[in-house]
N, C-alpha and C positions, 0 to 999 in steps of 0.2 A: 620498627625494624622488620623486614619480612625476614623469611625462611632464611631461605640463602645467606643471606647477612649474618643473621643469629648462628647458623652451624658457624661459616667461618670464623666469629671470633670466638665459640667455646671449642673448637678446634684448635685453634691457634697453637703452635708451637709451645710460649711462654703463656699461654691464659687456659689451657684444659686442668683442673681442679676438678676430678673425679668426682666431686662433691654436690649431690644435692641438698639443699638445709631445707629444715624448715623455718616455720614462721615463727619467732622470737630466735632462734638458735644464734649462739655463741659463734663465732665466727674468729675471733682473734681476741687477745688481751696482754697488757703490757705485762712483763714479771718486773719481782723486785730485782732491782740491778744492786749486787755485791757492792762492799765499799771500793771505790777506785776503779768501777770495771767503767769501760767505756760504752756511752750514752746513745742508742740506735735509735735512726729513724723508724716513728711509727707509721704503720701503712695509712693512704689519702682513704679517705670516705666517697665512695660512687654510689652507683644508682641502686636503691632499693638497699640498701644499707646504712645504720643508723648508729650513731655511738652510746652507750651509758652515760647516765648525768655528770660521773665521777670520769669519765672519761678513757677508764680502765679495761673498756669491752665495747666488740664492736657487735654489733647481731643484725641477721638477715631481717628485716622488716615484712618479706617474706615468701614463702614458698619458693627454692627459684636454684639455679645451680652459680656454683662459687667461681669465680674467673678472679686471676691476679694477674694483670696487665702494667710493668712500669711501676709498680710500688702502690698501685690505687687499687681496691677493691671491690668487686661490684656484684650483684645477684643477677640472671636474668631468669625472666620469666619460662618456667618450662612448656609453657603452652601459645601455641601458634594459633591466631585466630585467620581463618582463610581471608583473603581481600575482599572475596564479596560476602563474610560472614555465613556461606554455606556451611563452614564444619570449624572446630574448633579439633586439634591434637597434641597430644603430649610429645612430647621431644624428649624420646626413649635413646639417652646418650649412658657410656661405657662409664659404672662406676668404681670401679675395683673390687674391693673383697665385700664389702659389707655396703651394700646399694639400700639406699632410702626410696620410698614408694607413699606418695599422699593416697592417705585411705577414703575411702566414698566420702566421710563426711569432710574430711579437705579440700578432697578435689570438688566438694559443692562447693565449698566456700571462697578456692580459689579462684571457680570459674566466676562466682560472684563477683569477686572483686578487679577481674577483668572485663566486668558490663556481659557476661553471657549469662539470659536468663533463659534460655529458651532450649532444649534438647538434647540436655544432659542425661545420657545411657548410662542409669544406676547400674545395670547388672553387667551390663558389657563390661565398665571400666572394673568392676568386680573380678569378673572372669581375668579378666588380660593385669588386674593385680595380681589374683594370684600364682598365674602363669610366669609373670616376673619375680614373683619371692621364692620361685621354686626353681629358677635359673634355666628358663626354659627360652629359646632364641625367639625375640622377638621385634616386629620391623622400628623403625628408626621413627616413623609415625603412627600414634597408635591414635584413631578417634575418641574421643571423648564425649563428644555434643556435635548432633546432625540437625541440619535444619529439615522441616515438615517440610517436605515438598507441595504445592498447592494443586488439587483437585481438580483435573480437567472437568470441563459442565459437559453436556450432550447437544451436539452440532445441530442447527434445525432439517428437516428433513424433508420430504415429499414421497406422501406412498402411493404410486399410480395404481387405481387401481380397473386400466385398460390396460392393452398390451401394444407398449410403447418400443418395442422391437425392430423399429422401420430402421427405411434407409429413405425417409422422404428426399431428400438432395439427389440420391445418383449416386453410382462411384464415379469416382474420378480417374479417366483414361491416362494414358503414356504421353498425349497431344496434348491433355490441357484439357478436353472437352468433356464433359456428364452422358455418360449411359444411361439415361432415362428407362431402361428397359431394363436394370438393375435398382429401378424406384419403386418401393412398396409403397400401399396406399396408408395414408394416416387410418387410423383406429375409426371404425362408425361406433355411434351411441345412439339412443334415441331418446326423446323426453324423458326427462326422471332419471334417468342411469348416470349410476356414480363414476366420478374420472378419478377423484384422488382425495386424500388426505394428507394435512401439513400439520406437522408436531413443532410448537416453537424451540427455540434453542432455551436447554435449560444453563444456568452459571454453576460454575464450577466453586467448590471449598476453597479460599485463601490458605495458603500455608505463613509461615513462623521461620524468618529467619533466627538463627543462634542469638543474635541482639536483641530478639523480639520484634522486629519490624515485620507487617504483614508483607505477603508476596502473595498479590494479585495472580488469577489462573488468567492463563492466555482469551483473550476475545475469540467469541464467537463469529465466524463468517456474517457479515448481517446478511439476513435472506427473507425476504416477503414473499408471499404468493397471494394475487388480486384478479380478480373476476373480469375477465374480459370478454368480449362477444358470445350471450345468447346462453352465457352459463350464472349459476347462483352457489351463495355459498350457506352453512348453517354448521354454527359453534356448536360445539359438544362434549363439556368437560375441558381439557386442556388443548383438544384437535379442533379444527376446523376440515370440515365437507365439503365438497366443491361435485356440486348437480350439472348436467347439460339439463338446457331449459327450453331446448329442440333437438334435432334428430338433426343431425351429418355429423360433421368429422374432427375430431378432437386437433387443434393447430395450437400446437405451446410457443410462447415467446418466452425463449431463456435468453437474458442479455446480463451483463453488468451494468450499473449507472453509476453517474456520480452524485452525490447528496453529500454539499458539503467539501468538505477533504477527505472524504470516505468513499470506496468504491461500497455498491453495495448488490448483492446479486436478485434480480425481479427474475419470477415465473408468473408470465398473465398466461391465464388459460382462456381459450377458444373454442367454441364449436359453431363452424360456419358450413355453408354450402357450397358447392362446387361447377362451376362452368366450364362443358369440355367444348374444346373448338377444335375439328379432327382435320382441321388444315391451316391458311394464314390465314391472319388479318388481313383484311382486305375488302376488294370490293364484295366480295360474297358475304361477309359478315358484318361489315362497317364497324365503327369504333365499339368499344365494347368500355360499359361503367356498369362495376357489380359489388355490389354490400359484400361477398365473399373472395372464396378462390375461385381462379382462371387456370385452367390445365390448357394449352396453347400445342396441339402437336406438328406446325409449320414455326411460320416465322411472322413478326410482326412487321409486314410492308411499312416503307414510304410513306408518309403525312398521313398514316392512321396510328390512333390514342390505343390505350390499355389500362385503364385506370380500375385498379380494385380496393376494394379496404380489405382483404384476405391476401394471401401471397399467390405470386404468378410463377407459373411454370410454362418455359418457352425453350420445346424441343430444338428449335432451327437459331436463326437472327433477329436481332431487334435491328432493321434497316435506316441508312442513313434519312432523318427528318420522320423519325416516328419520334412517338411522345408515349411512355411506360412509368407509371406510377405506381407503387402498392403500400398499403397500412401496416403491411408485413414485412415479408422476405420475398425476393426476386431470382428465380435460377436460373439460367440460360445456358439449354447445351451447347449452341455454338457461339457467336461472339457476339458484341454490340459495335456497330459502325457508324462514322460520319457525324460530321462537326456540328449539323442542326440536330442532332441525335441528343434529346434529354430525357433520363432516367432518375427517376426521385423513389428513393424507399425508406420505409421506415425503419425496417430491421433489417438482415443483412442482405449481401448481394455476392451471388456466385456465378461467373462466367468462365468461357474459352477465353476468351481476349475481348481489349475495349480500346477501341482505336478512336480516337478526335472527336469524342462525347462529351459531351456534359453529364455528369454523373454524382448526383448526392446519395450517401448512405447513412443514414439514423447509428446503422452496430458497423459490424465489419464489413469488407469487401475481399472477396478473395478470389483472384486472377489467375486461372490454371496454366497461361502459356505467356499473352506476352499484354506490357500495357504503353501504348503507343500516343504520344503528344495528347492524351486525354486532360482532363480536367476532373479530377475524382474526387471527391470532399465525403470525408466517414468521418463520422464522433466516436469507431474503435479501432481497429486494426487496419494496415493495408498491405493484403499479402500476396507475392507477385510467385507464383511455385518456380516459370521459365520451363515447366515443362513443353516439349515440342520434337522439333528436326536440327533445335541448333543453330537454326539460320539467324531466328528474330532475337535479339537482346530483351531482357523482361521487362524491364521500365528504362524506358527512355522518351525523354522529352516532355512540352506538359507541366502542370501543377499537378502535385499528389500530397494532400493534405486529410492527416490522421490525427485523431485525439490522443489516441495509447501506443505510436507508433508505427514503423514502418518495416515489412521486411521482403526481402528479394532476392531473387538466385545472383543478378546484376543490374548496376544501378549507369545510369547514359548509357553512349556509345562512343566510339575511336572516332567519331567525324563529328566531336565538339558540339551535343546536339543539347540547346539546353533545358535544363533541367531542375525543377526546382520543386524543393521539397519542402512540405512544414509541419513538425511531427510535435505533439504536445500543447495544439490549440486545437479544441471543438469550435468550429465553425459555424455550430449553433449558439453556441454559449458568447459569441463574435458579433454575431446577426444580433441577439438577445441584449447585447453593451450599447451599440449601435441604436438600438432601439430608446433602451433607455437615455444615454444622451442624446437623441432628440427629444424626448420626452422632457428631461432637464433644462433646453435652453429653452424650450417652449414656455414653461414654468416661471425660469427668469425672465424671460420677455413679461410675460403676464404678470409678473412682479413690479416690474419695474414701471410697466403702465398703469399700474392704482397708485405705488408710488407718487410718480408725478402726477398724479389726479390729484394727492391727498399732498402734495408739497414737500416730500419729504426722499432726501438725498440717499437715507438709509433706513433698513428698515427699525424702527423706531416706537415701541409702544409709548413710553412714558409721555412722547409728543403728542402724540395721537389721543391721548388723555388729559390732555393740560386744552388744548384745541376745543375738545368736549367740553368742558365748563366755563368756557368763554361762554359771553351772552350771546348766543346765535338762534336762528330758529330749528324750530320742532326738523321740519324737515330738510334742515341742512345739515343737524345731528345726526338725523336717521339716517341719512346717506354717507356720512361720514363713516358710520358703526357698520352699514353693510358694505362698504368697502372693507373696514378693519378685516370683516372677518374673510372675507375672502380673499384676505393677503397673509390673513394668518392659515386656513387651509392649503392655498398655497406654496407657502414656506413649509407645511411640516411635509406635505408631499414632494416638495424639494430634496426636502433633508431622508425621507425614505428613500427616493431614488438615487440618493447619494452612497446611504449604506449598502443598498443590492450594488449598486455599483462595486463597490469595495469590496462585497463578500465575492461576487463572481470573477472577480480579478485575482481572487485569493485564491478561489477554486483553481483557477487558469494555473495560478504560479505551480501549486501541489501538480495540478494535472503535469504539467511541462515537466518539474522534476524525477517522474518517475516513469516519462516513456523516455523511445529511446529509438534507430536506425541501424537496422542489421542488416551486412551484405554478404552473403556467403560466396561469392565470386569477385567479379570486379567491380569495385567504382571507376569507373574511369573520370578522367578532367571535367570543367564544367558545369562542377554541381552546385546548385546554391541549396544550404542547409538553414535551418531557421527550427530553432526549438522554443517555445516560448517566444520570450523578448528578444532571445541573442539571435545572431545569424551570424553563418560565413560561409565564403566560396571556396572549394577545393577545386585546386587548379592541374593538380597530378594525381596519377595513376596509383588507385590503394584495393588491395586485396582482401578478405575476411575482415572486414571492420565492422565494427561496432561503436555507433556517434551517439552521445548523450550530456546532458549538462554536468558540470562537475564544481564541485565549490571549493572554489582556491583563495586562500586567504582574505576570506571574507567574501568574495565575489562569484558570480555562476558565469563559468562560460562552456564552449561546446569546442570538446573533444574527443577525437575518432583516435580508439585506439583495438589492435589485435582481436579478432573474434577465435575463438579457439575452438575448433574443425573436426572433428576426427569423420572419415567417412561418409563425406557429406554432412554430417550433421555437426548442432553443436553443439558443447559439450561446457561442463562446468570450469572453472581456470584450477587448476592444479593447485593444493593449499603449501604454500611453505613450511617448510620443518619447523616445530619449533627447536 
């Protein structure tokens, strides 16, 4: 019986019996009835109330307050154990003149006898006894037993110890496009000179609910930090060091990934070198491939490459039928154009605008003004701001396919342009399935050709063994047994591409369920939406939405409902009263 329940029925009209007993206490008993007097009913036996052998007395079995309901009599317990057993309280109810109070070693014993073994406040309930023997106003719940709340651990950390103050990207202007001339230089080092230190995540103390049941401290963020280009690391006690193992310029790769059903957050550090180009690409430069960073303060011409393992920084255009590649991050102050136009990055991508590209991104991609019938594939975000003059709509037309989601000022346009979205599949992780089943039927084919080599329908050891002891020759065994085994490597390679199979389809589902599609203006008509497995098309006109999977009796499907706005931005949904 929770709270609520318990006040109302020792409230009750006919059931308040100012009375709390204790444990064995008398409670009722017959008298002798006079010769001739007439024969009363004796009161029913209820909960926590027990009669004498003689039948003559009835007594509270224990601790508990007396309620007479209908001729039946019951005890309830005075102590209310919370539903998630965070706290246990006494149920300080009105007992008229002469009030009963369980003394410390009662109320241990009571709480005992209620399964509380954990957080019993001897001196509190001390204090707050004597406060009530001395008639002094006190609340209606008084604690008794608090659960140990559980010990947060220490988050892992990273201590730079260069001065990580930049503004490598640019700000971002009112048009959509990067002031490069608001971009500080990443940090120099030189051989030997320290970049940072990482402290792991230490776990936090379990606490003790009132039951006794442990309560795990909350998880730590999981967070690595690994050696990337041209730097070294060295442990020391609980911290690891992180060296440049050359001279330029400190380039951090902060991303999230996925591992598992787990996001989990990587710092690889970098120290790479830099290639300044103080106009296009073009014929004056010809294609450019560099182990580092490219600083580009023109634009990248027509049917000339850009390919870096460092990130690219490109003042002007990537023009329609260039080819831009990098190991890193890509920024472009002005836009990317044109349908032979393909752009591959490894970590994120920021532009003005990407008009009828090809465009893959490793992390995020984010769009300052508008993104036009492109082709954009990111394993994280994809985010369209619509900053501009108002004319161009943000995303319109095109595939735009994100791992963790999608968002936008507005999504199409009024002249039905379409549009199709898929938010909650990595594209690598796609490529990676793909791979593997070919990999698998390859496998079965190759199975099935020793198979029929070796006569047999399925695959079958015990036959392949009975075969063997027939009288044959030396080397029609031998061949027999080197097929075996290469049908049995086979098959367990079978059976491992079967379970990455399952595991990265698992990944998929986790991923899908927890991105999601936000519009902070219009959707207009047109859209095809696709999250995971589900899909559907919306055919009318929807404002501030927010589309994501949802699980309705038993099943996931995708539902666009309300985004909540204030002031452009948006904002948490309003919690209802309880």
């Amino acid at each position: 019986m929770d709270m609520r329940a318990t006040l109302e029925w020792l409230l009750a009209d006919d059931g308040l019996c100012c009375t709390l007993a204790r444990r064995k206490e008398v409670l009722a008993e017959k008298a002798e009835l006079a010769e001739g007097a007439e024969k009363q009913p004796f009161w029913e036996i209820g909960e926590q109330v027990e009669a004498d052998p003689d039948g003559m007395r009835v007594r509270a079995r224990e601790w508990g307050y007396v309620t007479l309901r209908g001729g039946r009599i019951e005890v309830t317990s005075p102590l209310w154990v919370a539903p998630d057993a965070s706290a246990v309280y006494f149920v300080n109810l009105p007992q008229g003149d002469s009030p009963t109070y369980p003394s410390v070693e009662d109320m241990a014993e009571l709480l005992l006898q209620n399964g509380v073994i954990h957080g019993f406040r001897e001196r509190d309930w001390s204090d707050s006894l004597h406060a009530l023997e001395a008639g002094q106003k006190m609340p209606s719940l008084i604690p008794v037993a608090l659960t140990t709340p559980p010990q947060d651990g220490v988050e892992a950390s990273f201590q730079w110890a260069v001065d990580m103050e930049d503004n490598r990207v640019g700000k971002i202007l009112e048009d959509g496009s990067i002031d490069f001339r608001e971009r500080s230089r990443a940090p120099s080092v030189t051989e030997g000179d320290l970049i940072g230190s990482f402290t792991p995540a230490a776990r936090g103390e379990s606490g003790r609910d009132v039951l006794g049941r442990e309560i795990v401290p909350p998880r730590s963020q999981a967070f690595e930090v690994t050696c990337g280009q041209h730097t070294r690391e060295e442990g020391r006690g609980d911290k690891t060091f992180f060296y440049a193992s050359m001279s330029g310029e400190v380039i951090p790769e902060d991303r999230m990934v996925s591992v598992g059903p787990r996001m989990r957050r990587r710092l690889r550090l970098n120290v790479s070198q830099v290639v300044n180009v103080d106009g296009d690409v073009g014929y004056n430069t010809g294609n450019i491939d560099f182990n580092g960073d490219v600083v580009i303060r023109g634009s990248v011409q027509s049917l000339f490459s850009v390919r870096a393992e460092g990130s690219i920084h490109i003042s002007g255009y990537i023009e329609d039928g260039a080819i831009v590649s990098s190991g890193r991050d890509i920024m472009v102050g002005g836009g990317i154009l044109g349908s032979s136009t393909k752009v591959d990055v490894e970590g994120s991508l920021w532009a003005k605008f990407a008009q009828e590209a090809d465009i893959r991104v490793g992390g995020d991609a984010r769009i300052g003004s508008y993104l036009f019938n492109a082709s954009l594939r990111a394993g994280g975000k994809v985010i369209v701001l619509g900053r501009g003059d108002g004319k161009a709509r943000s995303l319109v037309g095109g595939l735009v396919w994100a791992g963790l989601g999608i968002e936008s000022s507005s999504i199409g346009s009024p002249y039905n342009s379409a549009t199709r979205l898929v938010s909650g599949v990595d594209f690598r992780q796609v490529e990676r399935m793909e791979r593997l089943r070919s990999m698998h039927r390859v496998c079965e084919e190759r199975m099935y050709e020793h198979m029929e080599e070796l006569g047999m329908q399925t695959l079958d050891l015990d036959l392949v063994r009975q075969r063997l002891q027939q009288r044959i020759s030396h080397r029609s065994r031998s061949q027999i047994a080197s097929k075996v085994k290469r049908l049995v490597r086979l098959n367990n390679r079978r059976q491992s591409l079967m379970q990455e199979l399952e595991d990265v389809a698992n990944a998929q589902r986790m991923l899908a369920r927890s991105s999601r599609i936000a519009v902070r203006g219009t959707m207009f008509s047109g859209v095809d939406v696709r999250i995971g497995e589900n899909s559907v098309s919306f055919n009318e006109e929807r404002s501030f939405q927010e589309i994501r999977l949802v699980e309705e009796e038993g099943e996931w499907r995708i539902v666009g409902r309300p985004l909540q706005v204030r002031g452009g931005r948006e904002v948490d949904p309003p919690t209802a009263p309880a």
